[in-house]
SERO-4910 file (N, C-alpha, C, O; in steps of 0.05 Angstrom, whole numbers):
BEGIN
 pado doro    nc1    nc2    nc3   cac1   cac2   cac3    cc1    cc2    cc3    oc1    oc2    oc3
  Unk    A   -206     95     48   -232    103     37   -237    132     42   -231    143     63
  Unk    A   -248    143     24   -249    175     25   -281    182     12   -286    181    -12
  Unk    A   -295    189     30   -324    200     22   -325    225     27   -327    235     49
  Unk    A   -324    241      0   -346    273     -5   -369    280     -6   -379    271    -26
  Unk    A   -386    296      9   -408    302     14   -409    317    -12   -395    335    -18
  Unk    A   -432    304    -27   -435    330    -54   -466    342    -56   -476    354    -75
  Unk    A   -481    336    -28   -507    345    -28   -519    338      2   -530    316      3
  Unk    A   -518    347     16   -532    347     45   -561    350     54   -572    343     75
  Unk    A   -571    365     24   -601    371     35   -623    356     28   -624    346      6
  Unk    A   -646    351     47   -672    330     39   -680    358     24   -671    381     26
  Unk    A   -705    345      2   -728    354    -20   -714    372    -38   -725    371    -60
  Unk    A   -700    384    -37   -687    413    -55   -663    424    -50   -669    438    -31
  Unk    A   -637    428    -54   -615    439    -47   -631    467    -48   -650    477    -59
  Unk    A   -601    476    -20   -598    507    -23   -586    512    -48   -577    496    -65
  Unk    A   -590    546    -49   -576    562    -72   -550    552    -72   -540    543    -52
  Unk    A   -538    552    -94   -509    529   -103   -519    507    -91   -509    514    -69
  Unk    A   -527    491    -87   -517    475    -66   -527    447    -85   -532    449   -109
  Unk    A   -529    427    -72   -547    398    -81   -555    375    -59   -541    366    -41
  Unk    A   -578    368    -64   -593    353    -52   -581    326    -55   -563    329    -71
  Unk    A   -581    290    -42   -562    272    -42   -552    271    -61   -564    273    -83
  Unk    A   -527    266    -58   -506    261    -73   -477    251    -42   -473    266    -23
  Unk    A   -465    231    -44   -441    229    -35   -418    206    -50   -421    182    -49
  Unk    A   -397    219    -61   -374    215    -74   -358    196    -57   -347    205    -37
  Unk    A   -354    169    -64   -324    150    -52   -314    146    -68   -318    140    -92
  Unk    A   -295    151    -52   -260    145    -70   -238    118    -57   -239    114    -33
  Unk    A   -223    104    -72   -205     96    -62   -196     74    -83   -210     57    -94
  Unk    A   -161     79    -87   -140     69   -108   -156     71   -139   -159     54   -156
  Unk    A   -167    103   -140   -178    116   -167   -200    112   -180   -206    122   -202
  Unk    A   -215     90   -160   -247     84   -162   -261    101   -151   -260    108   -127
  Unk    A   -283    113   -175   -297    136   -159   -336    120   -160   -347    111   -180
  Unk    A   -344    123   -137   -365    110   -136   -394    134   -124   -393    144   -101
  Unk    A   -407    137   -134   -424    160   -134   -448    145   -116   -453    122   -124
  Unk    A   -470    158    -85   -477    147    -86   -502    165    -80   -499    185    -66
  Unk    A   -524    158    -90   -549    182    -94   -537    206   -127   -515    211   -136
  Unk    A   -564    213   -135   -548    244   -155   -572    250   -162   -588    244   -179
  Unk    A   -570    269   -136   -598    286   -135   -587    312   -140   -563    319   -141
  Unk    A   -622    331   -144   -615    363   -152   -578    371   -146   -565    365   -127
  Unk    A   -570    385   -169   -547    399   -168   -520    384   -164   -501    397   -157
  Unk    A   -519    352   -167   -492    337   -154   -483    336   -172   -461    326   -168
  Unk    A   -488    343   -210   -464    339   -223   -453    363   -223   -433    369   -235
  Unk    A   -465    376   -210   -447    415   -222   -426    406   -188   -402    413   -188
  Unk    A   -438    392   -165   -422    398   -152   -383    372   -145   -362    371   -131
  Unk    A   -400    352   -172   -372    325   -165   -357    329   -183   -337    315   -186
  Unk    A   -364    358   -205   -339    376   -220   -316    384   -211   -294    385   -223
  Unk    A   -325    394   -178   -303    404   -167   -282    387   -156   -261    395   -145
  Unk    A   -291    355   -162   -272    335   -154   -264    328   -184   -243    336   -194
  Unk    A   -281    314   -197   -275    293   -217   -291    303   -240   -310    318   -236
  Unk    A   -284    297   -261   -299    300   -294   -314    279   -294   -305    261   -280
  Unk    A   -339    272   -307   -370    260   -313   -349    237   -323   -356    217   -311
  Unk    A   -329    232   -338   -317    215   -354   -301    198   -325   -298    174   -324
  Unk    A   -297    208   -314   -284    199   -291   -296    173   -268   -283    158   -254
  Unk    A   -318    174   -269   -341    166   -255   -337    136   -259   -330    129   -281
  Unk    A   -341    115   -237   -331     90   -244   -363     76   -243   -370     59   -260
  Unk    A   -377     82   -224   -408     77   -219   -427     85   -209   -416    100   -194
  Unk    A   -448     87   -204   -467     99   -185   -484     82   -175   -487     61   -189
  Unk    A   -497     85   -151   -519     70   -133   -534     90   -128   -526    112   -120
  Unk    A   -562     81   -135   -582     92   -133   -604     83   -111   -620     67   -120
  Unk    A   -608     90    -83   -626     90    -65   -643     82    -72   -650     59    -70
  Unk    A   -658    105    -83   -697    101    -86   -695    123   -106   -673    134   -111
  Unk    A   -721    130   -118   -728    143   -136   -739    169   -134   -751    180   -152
  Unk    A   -733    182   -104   -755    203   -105   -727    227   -126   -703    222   -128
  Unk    A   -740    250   -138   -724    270   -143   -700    279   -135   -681    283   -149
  Unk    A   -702    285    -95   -678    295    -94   -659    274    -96   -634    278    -99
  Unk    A   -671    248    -94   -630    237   -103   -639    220   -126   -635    196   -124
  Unk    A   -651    230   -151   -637    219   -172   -648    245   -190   -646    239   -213
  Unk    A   -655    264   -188   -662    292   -215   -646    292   -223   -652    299   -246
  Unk    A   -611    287   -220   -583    288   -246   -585    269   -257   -574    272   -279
  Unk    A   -592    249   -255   -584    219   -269   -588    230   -294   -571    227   -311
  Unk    A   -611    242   -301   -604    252   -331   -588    267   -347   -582    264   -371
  Unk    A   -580    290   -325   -553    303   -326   -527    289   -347   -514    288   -368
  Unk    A   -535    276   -309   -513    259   -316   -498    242   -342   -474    240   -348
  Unk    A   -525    226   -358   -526    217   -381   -515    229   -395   -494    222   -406
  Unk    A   -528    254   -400   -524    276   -423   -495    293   -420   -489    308   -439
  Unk    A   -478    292   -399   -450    298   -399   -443    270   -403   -420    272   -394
  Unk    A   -446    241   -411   -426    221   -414   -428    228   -444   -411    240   -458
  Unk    A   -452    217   -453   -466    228   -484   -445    256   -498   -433    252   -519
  Unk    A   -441    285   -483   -426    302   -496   -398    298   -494   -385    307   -513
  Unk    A   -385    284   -473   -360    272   -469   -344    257   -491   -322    260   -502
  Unk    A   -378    234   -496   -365    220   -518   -357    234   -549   -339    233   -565
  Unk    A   -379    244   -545   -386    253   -580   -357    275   -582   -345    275   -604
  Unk    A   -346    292   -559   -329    308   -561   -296    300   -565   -277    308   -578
  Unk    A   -299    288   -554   -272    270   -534   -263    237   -551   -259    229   -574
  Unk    A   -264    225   -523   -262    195   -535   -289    183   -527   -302    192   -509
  Unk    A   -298    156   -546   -314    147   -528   -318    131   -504   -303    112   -502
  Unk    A   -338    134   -482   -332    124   -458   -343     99   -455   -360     91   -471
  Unk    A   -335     84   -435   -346     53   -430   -384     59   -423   -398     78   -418
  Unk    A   -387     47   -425   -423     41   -410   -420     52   -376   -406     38   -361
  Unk    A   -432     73   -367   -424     75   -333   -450     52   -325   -471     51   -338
  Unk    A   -448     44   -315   -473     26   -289   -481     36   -269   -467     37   -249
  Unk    A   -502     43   -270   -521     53   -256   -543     35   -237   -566     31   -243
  Unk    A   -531     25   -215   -551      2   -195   -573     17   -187   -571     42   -184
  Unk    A   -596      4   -184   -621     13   -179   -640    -17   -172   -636    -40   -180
  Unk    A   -662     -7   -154   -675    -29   -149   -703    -26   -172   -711     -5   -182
  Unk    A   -714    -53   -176   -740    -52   -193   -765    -53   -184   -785    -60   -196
  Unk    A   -763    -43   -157   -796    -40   -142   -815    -19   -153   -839    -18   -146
  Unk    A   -804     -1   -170   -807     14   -193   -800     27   -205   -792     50   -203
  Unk    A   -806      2   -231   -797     -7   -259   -791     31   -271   -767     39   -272
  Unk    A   -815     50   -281   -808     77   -287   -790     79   -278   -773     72   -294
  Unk    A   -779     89   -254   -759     94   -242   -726     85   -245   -704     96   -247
  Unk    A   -735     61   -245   -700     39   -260   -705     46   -281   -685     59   -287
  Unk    A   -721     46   -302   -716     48   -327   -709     77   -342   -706     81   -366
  Unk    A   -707     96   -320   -698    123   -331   -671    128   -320   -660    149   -327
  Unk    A   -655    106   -302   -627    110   -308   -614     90   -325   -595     77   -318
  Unk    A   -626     89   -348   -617     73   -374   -618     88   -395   -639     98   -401
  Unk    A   -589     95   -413   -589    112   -431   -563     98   -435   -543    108   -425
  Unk    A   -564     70   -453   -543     66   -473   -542     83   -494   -560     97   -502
  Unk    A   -523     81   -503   -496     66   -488   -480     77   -468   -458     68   -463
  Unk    A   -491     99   -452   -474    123   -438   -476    111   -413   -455    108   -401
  Unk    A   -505     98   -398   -509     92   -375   -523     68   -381   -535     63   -402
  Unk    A   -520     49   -349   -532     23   -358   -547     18   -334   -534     17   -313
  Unk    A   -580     13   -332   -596      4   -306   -580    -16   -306   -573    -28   -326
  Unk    A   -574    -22   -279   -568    -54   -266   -578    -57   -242   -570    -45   -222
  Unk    A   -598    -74   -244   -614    -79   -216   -596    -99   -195   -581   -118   -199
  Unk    A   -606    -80   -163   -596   -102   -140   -623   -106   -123   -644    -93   -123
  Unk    A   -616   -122   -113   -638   -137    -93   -622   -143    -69   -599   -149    -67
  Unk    A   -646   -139    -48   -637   -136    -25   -613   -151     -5   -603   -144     17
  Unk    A   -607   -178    -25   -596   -202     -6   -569   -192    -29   -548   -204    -23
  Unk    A   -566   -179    -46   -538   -177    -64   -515   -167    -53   -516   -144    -45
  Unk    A   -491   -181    -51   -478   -159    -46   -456   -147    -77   -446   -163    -93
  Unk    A   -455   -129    -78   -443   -117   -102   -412   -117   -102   -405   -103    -83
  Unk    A   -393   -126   -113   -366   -115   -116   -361    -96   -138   -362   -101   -162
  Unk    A   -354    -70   -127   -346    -62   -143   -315    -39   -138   -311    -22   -121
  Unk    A   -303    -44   -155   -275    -37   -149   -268    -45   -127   -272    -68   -122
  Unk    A   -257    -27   -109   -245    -37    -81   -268    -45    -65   -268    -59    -45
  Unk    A   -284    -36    -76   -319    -32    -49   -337    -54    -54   -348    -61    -75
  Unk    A   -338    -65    -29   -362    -88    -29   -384    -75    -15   -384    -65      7
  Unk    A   -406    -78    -32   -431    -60    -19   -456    -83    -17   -462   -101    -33
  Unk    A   -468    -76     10   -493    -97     10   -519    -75     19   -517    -51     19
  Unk    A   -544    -91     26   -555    -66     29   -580    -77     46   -583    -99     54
  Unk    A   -601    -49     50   -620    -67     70   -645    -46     64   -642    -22     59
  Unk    A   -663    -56     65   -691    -44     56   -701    -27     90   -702    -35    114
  Unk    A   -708      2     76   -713     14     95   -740     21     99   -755      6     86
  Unk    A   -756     46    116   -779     44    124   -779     71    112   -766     89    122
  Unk    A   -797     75     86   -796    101     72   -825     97     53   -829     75     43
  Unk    A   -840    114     51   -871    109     33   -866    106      2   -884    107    -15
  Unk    A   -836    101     -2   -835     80    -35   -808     57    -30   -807     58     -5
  Unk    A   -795     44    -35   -782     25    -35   -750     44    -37   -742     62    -52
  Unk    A   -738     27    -13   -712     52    -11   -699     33     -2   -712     13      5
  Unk    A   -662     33      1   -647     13     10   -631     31     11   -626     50     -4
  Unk    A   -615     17     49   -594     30     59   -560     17     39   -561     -6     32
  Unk    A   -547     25     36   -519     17     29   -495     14     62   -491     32     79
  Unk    A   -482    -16     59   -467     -5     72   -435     -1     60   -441     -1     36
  Unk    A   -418      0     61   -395      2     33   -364    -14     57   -358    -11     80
  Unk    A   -355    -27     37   -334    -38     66   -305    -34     39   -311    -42     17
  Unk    A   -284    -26     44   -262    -41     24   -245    -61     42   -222    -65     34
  Unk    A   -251    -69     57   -238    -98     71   -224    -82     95   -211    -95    112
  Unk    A   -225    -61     97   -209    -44    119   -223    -27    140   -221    -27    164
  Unk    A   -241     -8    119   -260      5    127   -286      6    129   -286    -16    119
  Unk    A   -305     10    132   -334      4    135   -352     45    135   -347     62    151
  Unk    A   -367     47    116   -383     63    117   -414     53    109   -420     37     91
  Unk    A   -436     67    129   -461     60    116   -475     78    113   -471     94    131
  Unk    A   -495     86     95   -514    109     89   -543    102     84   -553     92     65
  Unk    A   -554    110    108   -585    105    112   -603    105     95   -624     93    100
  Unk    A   -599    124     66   -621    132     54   -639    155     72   -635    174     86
  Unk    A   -657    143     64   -685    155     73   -697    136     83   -701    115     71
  Unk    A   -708    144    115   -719    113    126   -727    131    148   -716    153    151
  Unk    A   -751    122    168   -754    127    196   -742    105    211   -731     83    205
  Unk    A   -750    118    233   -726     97    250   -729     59    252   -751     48    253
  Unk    A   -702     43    251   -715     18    245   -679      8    262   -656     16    261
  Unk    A   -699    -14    277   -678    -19    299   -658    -49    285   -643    -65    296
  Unk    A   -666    -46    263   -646    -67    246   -619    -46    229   -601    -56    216
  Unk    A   -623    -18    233   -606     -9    226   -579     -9    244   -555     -6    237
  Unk    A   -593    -14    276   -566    -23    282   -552    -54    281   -533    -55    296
  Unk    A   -554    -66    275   -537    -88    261   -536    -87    237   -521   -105    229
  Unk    A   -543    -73    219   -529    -62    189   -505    -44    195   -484    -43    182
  Unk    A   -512    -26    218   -491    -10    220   -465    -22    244   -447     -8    252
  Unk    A   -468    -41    250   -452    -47    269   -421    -48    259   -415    -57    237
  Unk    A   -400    -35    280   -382    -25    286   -366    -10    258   -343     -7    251
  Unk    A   -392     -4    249   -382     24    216   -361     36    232   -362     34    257
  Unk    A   -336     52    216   -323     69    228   -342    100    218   -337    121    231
  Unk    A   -359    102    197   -377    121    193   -407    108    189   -412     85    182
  Unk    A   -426    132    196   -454    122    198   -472    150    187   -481    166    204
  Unk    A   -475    154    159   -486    171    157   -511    170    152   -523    156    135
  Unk    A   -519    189    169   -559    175    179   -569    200    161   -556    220    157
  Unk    A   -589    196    155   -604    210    142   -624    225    175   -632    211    193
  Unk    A   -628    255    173   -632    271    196   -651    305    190   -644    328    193
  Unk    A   -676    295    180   -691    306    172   -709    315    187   -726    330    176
  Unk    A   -711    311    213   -728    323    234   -709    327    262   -690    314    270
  Unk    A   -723    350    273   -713    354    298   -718    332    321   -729    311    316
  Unk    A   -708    339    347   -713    319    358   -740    311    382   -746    292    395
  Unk    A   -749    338    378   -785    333    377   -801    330    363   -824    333    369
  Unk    A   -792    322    344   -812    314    324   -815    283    314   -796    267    316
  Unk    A   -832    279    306   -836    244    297   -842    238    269   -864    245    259
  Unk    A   -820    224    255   -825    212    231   -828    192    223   -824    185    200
  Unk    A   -839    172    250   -848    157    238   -864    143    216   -862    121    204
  Unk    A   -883    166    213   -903    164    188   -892    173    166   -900    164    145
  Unk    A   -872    194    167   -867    198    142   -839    196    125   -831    210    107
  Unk    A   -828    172    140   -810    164    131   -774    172    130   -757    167    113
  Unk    A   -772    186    153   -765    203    166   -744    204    198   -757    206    219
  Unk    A   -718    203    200   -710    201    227   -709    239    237   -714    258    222
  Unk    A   -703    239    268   -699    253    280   -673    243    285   -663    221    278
  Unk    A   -653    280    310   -620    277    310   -628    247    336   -614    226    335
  Unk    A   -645    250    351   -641    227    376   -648    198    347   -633    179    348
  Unk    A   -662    197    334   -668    172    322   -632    160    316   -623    137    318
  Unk    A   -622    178    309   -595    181    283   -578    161    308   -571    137    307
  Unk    A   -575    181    333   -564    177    350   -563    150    369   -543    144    383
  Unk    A   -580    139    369   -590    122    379   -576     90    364   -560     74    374
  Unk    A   -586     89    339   -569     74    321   -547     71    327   -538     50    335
  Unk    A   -531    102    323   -507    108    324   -482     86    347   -462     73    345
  Unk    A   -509     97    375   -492     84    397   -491     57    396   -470     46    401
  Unk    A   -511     45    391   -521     20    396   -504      1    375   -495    -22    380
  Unk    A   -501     15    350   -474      3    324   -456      9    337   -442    -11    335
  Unk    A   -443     28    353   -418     27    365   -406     36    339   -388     22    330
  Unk    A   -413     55    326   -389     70    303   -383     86    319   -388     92    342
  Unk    A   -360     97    292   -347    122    299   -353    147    307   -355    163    326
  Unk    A   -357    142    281   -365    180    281   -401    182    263   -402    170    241
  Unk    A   -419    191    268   -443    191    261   -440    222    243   -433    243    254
  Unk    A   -444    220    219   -456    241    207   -489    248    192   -499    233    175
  Unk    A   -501    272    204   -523    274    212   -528    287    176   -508    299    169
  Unk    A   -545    286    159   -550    288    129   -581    291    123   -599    290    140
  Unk    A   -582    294     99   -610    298     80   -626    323    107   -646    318    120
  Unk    A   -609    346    107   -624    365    127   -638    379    111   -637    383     87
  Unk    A   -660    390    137   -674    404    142   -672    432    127   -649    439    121
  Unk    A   -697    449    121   -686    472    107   -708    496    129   -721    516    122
  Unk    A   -704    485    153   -723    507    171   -706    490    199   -693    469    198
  Unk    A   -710    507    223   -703    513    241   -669    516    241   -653    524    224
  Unk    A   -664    508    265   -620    513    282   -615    492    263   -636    478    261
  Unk    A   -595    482    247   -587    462    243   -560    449    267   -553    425    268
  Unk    A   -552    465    281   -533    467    303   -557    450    326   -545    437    344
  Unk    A   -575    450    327   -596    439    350   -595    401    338   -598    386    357
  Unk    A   -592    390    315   -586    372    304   -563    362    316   -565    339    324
  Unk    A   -544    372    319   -512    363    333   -511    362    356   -499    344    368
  Unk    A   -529    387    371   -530    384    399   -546    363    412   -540    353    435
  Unk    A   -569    354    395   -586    336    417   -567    311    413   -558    300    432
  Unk    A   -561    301    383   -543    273    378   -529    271    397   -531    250    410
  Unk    A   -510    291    406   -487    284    424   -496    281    453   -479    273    468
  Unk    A   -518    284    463   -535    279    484   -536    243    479   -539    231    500
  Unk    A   -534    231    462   -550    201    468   -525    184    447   -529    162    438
  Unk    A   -500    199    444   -483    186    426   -460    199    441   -460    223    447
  Unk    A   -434    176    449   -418    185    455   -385    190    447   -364    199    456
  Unk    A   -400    177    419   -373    184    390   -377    208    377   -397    222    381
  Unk    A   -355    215    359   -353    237    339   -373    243    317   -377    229    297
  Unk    A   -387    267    324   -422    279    318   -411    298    292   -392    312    297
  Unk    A   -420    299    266   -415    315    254   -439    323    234   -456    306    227
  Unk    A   -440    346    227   -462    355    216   -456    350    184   -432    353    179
  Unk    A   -471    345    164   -459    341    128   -456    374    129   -466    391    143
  Unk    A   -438    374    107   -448    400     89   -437    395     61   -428    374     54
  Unk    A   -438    414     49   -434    409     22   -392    408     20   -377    417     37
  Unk    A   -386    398      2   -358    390      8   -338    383     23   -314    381     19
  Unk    A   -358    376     53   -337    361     71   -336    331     67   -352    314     60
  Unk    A   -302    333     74   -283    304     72   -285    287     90   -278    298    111
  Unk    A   -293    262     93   -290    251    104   -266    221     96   -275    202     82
  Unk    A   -233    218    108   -223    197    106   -220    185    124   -220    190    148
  Unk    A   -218    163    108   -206    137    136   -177    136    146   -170    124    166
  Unk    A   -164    147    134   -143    144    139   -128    162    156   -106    159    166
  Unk    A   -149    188    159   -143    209    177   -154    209    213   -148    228    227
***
C-alpha cells in the first residue's frame, strides 16, 4: 500500500499547494481520499483524471471537496477528447443531501452513499469508517488491503473511540490543526498531544500529523507528539510518500 500526500493544509492551501487530498495506490488501483482546494493540479504529478479508480469523500466542508467539480469537468474533457470513461464513484455520506448531491455529474462521476456500519470493497482496499466529532457530519476512514492497515481521521476533536478504530494501524494520519495548548474541543479540532495520544494508545506505527495549521512553528507539532508517542512522528507535506513496503 502506498499513500501520497496531495494536500496537508486545514481551510485553504498554501501558494501551489492543496488543502485534503491523499492518493492510495496498490496493484494499479488508485483511490483518492478527500479533493479539496488545489488536489487535482496536484494528483497530475502522479496520475491523469482518467486514471482515478475512486474517491471517498469525508464531509462537505470546502477544503476537502472544492475539486470535486474540477474534478468532474477533467473526466467530462477526457471523455469528449479521448475515449470515453467509465462512471468514477464518488462515496459520500447523506447527512447533507446538497452536499452528496454535488459530487454527482453523470455520467462522469457517480454520488454513492456510505453509512457508518458499511464497509466498502474497493479494489484491493477494504474501507470502513466511523463518525467523528466535527460541527457537520464527518467520518474517519480506515483502509486495510489484508496486509496493511492505514486510517485518516478527517476532521474531528479528540474522541477516545478513535483509538480502537485505529488500533494497531501501521499508519495513523490524524488530522492536527491546533497546537498543543490549545483546545478544540469545541471546534472540532485535535491538537499534536490529542494526535499523539491516540497514536500511543492504537499502538501504530508511525503517526502522521495533517490538515495543518497556517500560523505558528509547524516543527512545535512534531516536537510535542513525540513527547507522548513513542513511534515514528512525521509531519504531512505536500508530496510525501508514504509505503508499506518500505
Amino acid at each position: 500500500m502506498k499513500m501520497t500526500v496531495l494536500g496537508p493544509w486545514g481551510g485553504y492551501p498554501k501558494a501551489g499547494e492543496a488543502s485534503a487530498g491523499y492518493l492510495f495506490q496498490r496493484e494499479g488501483y488508485n483511490l483518492l481520499i478527500d479533493c479539496g482546494s488545489g488536489v487535482l493540479a496536484q494528483l497530475q504529478y502522479y496520475l491523469s483524471v482518467e486514471e482515478l479508480d475512486s474517491v471517498i469523500i469525508s464531509h462537505y466542508h470546502p477544503d476537502h471537496i472544492a475539486d470535486v467539480g474540477v474534478l468532474y469537468h477533467g473526466r467530462l474533457i477526457q471523455s469528449k477528447t479521448k475515449a470515453e470513461l467509465p462512471t468514477l464513484p464518488i462515496y459520500g455520506h447523506r447527512f447533507d443531501e446538497a452536499g452528496f448531491a454535488s459530487l454527482d455529474h453523470k455520467p462522469y462521476t457517480e454520488a454513492r452513499a456510505y453509512e457508518e456500519q458499511d464497509r466498502l470493497e474497493l479494489g484491493p482496499f477494504s474501507v470502513t469508517f466511523q463518525k467523528t466529532k466535527h460541527p457537520v457530519p464527518c467520518y474517519a476512514v480506515r483502509i486495510t488491503d489484508g496486509k496493511h492497515t492505514a486510517v485518516f481521521t478527517a476532521d474531528s476533536s479528540y474522541l477516545k473511540e478513535f483509538e480502537t478504530f485505529s488500533e494497531g494501524a501501521d499508519l495513523l494520519i490524524s488530522e492536527c490543526n491546533l497546537y498543543a495548548d490549545m483546545d478544540g474541543s469545541k471546534m472540532g479540532h485535535m491538537n499534536s498531544t490529542d494526535a499523539a495520544r491516540i497514536a500511543s494508545a492504537a499502538n501504530v506505527s508511525t503517526l502522521m500529523l495533517t490538515h495543518l495549521p497556517h500560523f505558528g512553528e509547524l516543527s512545535d507539532l512534531e516536537k510535542d507528539a513525540k513527547q507522548h508517542f513513542d513511534g515514528n512522528v512525521v509531519l504531512a507535506s505536500t508530496g510525501l510518500v508514504w509505503d508499506s513496503e518500505e
